[in-house]
C-alpha positions, 0 to 999 in steps of 0.5 A, a space after each residue: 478479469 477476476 475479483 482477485 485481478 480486479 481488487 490487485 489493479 485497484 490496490 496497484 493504482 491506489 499506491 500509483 497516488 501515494 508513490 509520488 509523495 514516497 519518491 520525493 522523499 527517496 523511498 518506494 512501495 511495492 504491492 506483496 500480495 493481497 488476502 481477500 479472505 482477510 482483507 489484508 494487503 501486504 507491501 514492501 517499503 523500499 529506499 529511505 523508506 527503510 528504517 525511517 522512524 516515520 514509516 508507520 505513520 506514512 504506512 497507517 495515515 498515507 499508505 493504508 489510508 489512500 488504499 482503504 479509501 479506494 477499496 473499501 475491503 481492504 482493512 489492513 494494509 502491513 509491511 513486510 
């Protein structure tokens, strides 16, 4: 396995934790894509997610977070 397939596994299985927490509440995320040059991964929020005025904060202080923890080349975590 690559690097690259490696760090996607591992970015897949850190929104794996967070996704319970975002289907509670009707929304989802979905892995884009992964820059490892930059160290920027990018993700789709879908559902209630969309539009909800508290996205940011669930990107930056759960999403990001739970991501940057598990992979530590990760600094960026953005939403399309």
């Amino acid at each position: 396995m690559s690097e690259k397939n490696k760090t996607t596994k591992d970015i897949q299985e850190a929104l794996d934790k967070v996704r319970p927490m975002l289907q509670a509440d009707g929304g989802d995320v979905e892995l884009v894509s992964w820059d490892a040059s930059t160290g920027t991964v990018q993700v789709q929020l879908m559902g209630m997610c969309v539009g909800c005025p508290m996205s940011q904060v669930t990107l930056k202080q759960g999403i990001e977070a739970e991501i940057k923890k598990a992979i530590p080349e990760v600094k960026e975590v953005i939403s399309l």
